[in-house]
N, CA, C and O atoms as CSV, one atom per row, in Angstrom:
chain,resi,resn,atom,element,x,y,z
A,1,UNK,N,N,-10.137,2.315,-4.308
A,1,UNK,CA,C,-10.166,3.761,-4.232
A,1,UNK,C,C,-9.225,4.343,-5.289
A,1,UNK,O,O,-8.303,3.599,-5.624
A,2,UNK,N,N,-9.308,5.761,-5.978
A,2,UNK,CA,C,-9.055,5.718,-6.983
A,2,UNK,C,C,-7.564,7.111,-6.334
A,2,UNK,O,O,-7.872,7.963,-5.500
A,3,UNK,N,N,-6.508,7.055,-6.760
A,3,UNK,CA,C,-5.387,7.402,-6.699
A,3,UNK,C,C,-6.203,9.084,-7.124
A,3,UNK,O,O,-7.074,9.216,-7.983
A,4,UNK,N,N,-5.577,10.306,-6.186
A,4,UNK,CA,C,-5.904,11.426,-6.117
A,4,UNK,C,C,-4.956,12.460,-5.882
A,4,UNK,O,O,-4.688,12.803,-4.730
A,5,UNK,N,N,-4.210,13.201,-7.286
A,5,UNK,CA,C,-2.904,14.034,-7.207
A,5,UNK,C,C,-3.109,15.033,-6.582
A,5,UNK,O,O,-4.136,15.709,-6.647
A,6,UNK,N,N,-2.122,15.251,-5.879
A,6,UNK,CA,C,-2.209,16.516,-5.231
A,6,UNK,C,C,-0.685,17.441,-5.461
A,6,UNK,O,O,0.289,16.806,-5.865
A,7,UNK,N,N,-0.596,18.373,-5.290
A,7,UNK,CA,C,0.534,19.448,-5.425
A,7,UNK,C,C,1.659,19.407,-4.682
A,7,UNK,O,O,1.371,19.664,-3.513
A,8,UNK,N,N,2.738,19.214,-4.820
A,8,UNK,CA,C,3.703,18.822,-4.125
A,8,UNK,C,C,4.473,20.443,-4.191
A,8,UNK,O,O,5.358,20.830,-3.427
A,9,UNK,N,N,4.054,20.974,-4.960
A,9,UNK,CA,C,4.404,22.413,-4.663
A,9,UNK,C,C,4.260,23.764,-3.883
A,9,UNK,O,O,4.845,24.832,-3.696
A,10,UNK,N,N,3.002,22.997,-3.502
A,10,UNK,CA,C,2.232,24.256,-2.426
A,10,UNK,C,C,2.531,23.096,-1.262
A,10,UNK,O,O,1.661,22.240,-1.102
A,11,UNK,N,N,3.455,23.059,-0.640
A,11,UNK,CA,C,3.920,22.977,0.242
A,11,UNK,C,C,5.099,23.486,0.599
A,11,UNK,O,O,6.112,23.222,-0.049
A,12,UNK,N,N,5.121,24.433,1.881
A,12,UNK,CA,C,6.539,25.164,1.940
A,12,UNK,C,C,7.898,24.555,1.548
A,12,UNK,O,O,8.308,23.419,1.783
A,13,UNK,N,N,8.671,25.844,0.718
A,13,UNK,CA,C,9.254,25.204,0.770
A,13,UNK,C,C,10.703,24.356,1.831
A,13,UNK,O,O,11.572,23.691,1.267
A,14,UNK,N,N,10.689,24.502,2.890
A,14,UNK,CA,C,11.830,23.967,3.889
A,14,UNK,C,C,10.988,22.443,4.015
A,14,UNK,O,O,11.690,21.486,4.340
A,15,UNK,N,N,9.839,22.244,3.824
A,15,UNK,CA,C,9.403,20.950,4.009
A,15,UNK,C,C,9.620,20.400,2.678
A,15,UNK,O,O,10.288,19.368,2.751
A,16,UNK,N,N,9.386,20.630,1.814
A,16,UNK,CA,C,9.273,20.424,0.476
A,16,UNK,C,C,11.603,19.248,0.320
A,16,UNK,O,O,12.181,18.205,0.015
A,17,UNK,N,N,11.727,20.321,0.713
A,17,UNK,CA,C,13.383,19.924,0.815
A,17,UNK,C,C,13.233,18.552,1.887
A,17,UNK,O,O,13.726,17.552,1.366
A,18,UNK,N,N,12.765,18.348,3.011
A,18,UNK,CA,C,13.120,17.248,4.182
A,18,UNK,C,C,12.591,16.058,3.336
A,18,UNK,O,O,13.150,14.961,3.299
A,19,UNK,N,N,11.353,16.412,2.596
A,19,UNK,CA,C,11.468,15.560,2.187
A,19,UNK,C,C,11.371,14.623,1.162
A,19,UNK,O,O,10.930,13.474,1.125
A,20,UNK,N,N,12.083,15.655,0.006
A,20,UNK,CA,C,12.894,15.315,-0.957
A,20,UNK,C,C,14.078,14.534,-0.411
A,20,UNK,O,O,14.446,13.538,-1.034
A,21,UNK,N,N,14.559,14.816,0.439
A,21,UNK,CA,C,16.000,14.088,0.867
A,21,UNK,C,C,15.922,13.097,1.886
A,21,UNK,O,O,16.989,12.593,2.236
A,22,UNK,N,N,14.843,12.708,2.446
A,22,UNK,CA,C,14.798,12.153,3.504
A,22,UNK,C,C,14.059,10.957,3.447
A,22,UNK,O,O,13.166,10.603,4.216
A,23,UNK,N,N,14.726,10.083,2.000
A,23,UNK,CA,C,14.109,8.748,1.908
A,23,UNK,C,C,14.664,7.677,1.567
A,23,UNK,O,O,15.836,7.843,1.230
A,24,UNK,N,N,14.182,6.317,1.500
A,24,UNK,CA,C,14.782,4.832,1.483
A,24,UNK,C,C,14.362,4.244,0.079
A,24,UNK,O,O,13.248,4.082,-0.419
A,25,UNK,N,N,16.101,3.885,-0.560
A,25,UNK,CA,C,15.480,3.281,-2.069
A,25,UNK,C,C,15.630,1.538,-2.045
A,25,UNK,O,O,16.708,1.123,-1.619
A,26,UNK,N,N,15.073,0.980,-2.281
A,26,UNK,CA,C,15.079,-0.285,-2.102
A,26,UNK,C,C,16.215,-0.737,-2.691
A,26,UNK,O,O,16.987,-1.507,-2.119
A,27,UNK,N,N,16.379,-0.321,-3.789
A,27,UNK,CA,C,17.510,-0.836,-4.790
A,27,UNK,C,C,18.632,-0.545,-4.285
A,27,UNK,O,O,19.363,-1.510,-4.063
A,28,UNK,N,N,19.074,0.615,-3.990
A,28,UNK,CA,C,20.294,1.391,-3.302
A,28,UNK,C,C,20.691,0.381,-2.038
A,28,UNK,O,O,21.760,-0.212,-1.888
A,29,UNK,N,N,19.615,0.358,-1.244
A,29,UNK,CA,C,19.631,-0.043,0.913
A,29,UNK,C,C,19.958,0.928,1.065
A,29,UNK,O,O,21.011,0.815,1.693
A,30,UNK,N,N,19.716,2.123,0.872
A,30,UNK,CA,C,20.285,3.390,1.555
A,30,UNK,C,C,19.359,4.306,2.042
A,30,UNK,O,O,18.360,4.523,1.356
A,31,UNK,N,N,19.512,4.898,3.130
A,31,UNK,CA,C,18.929,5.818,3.721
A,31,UNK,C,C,19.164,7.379,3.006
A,31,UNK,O,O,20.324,7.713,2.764
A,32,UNK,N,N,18.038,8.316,2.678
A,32,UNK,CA,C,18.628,9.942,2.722
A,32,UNK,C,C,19.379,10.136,1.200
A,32,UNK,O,O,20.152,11.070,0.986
A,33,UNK,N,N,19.033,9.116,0.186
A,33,UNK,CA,C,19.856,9.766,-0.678
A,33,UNK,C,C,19.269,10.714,-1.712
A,33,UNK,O,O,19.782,11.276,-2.680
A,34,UNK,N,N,18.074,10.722,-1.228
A,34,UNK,CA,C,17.042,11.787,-2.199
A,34,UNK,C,C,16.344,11.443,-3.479
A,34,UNK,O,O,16.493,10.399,-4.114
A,35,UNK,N,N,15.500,12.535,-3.803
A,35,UNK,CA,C,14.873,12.023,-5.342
A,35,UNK,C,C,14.386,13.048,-6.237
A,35,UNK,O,O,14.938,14.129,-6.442
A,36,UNK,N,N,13.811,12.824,-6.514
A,36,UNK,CA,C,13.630,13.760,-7.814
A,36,UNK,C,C,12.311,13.198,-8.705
A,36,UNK,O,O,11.813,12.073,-8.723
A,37,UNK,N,N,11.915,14.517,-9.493
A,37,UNK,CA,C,10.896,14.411,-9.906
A,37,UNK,C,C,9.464,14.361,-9.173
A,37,UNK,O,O,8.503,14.147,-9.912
A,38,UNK,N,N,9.187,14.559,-7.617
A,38,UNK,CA,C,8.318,14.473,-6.966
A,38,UNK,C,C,6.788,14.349,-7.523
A,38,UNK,O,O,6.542,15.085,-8.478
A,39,UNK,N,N,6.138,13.838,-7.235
A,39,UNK,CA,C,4.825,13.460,-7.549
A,39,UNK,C,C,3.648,12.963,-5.970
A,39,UNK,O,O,3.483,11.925,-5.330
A,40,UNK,N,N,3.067,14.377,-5.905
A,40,UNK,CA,C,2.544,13.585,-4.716
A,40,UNK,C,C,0.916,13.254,-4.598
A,40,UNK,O,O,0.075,14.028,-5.054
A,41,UNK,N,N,0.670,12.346,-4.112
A,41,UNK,CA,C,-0.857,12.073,-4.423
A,41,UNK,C,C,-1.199,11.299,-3.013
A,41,UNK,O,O,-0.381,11.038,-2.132
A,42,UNK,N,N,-2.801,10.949,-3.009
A,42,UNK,CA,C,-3.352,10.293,-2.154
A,42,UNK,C,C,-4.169,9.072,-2.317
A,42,UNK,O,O,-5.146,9.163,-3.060
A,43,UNK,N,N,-3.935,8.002,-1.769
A,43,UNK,CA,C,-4.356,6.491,-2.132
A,43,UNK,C,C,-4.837,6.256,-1.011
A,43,UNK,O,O,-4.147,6.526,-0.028
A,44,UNK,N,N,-6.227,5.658,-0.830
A,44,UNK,CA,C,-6.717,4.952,0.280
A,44,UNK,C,C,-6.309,5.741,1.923
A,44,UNK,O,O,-6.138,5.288,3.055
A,45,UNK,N,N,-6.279,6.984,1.377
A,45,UNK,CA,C,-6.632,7.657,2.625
A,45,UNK,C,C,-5.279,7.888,3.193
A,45,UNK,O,O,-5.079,8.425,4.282
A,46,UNK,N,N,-4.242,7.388,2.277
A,46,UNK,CA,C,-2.276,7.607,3.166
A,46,UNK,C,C,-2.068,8.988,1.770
A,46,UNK,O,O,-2.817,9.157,0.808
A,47,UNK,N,N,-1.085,9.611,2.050
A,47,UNK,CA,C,-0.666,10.373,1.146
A,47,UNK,C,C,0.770,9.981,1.040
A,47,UNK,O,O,1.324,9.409,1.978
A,48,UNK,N,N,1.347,10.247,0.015
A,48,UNK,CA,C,2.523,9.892,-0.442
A,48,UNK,C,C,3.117,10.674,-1.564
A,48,UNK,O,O,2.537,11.413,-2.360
A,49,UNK,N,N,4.633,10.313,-1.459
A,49,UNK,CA,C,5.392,11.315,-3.163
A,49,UNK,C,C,6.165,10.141,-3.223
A,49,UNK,O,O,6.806,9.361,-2.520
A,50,UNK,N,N,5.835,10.354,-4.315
A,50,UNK,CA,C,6.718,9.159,-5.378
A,50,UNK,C,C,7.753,9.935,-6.036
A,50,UNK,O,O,7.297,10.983,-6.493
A,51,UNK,N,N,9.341,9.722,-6.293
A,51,UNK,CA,C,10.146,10.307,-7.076
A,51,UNK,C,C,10.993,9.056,-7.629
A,51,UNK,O,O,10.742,7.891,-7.321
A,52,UNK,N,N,12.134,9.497,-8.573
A,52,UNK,CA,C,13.077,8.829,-8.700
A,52,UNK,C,C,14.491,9.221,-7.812
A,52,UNK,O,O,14.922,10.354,-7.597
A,53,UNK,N,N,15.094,7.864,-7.349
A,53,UNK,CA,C,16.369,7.908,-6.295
A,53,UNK,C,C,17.030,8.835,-7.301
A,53,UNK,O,O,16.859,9.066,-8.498
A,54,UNK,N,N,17.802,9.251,-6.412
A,54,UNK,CA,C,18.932,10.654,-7.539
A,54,UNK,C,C,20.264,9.649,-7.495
A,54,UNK,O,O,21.120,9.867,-8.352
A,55,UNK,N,N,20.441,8.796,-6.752
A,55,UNK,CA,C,21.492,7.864,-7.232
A,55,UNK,C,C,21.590,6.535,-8.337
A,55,UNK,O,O,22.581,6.098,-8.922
A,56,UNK,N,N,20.193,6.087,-8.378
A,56,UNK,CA,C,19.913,4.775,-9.162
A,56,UNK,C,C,18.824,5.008,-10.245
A,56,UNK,O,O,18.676,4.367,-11.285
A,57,UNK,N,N,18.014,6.174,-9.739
A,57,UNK,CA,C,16.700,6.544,-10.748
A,57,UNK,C,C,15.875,5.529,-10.862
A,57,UNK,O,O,15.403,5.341,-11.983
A,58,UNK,N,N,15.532,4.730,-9.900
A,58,UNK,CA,C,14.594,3.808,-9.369
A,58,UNK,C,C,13.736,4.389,-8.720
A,58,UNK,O,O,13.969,5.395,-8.049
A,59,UNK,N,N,12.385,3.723,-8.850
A,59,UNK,CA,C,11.342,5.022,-7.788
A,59,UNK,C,C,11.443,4.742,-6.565
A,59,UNK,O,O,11.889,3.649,-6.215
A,60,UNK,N,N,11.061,5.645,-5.715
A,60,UNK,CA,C,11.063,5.650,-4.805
A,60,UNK,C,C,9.736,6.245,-3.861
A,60,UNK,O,O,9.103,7.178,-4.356
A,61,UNK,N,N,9.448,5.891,-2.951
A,61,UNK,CA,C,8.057,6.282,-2.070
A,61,UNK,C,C,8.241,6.674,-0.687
A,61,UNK,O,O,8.816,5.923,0.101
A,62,UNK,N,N,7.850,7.651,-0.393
A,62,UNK,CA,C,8.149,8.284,0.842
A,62,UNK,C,C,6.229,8.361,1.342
A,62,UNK,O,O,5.508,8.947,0.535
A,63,UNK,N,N,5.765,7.952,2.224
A,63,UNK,CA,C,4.521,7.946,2.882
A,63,UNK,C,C,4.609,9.164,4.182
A,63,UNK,O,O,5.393,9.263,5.126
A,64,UNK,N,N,3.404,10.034,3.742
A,64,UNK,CA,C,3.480,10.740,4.965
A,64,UNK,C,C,2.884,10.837,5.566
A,64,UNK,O,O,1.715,10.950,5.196
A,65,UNK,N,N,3.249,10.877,7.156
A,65,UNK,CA,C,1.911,10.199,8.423
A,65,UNK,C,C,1.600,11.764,8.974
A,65,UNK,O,O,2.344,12.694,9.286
A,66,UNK,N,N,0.538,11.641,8.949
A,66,UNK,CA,C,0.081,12.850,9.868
A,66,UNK,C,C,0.683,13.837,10.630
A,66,UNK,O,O,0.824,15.059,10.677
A,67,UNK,N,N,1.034,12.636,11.309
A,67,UNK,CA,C,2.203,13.410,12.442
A,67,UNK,C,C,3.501,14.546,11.875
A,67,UNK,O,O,4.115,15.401,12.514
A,68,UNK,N,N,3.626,14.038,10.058
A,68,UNK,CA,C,4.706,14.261,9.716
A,68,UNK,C,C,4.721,16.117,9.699
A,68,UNK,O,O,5.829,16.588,9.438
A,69,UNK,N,N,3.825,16.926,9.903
A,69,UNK,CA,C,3.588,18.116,10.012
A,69,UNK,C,C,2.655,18.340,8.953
A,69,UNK,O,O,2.093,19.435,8.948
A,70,UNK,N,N,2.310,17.308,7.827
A,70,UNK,CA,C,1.547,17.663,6.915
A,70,UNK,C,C,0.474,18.539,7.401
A,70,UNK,O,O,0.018,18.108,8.460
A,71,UNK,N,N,-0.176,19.788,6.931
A,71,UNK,CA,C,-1.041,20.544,7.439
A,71,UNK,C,C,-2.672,20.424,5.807
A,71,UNK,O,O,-3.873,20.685,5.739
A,72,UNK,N,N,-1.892,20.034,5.138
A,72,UNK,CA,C,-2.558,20.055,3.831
A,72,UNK,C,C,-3.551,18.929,3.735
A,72,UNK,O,O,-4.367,18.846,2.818
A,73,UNK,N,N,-3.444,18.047,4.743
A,73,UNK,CA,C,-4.365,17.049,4.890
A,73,UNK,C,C,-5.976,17.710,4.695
A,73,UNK,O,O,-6.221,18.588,5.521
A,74,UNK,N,N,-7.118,17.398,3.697
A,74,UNK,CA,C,-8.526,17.402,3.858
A,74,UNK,C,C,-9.313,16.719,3.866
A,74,UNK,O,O,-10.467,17.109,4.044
């Protein structure tokens, strides 16, 4: 299935912030240290934002489940 960008901007912004900050960098082991550069798209039916850690600038992937309030799901 072929990778499908979507807008990481038209999403409010108070969500837009949780979760920018509210992710795990492999490289770091750290919880919450945030990222940057957001990029969000949809693969095989999961949606996700990819950024770089704001501490190591390693990427990083935050997956968002349904549940997560996403409303932008189509």
């Amino acid at each position: 299935m072929d990778r499908i960008e979507r807008d990481f901007y038209l999403r409010d912004p108070e969500e837009q912030a949780d979760f920018l900050l509210q992710t795990w960098c492999n490289e770091c082991q750290q919880v919450d240290l945030g990222m940057t550069d957001p990029v969000e798209y949809e693969l095989d039916g999961k949606i996700a934002i990819e950024g770089k850690c704001k501490k190591c600038g390693n990427s990083v992937t935050t997956e968002i489940a349904p549940d997560d309030g996403d409303d932008t799901w189509q």
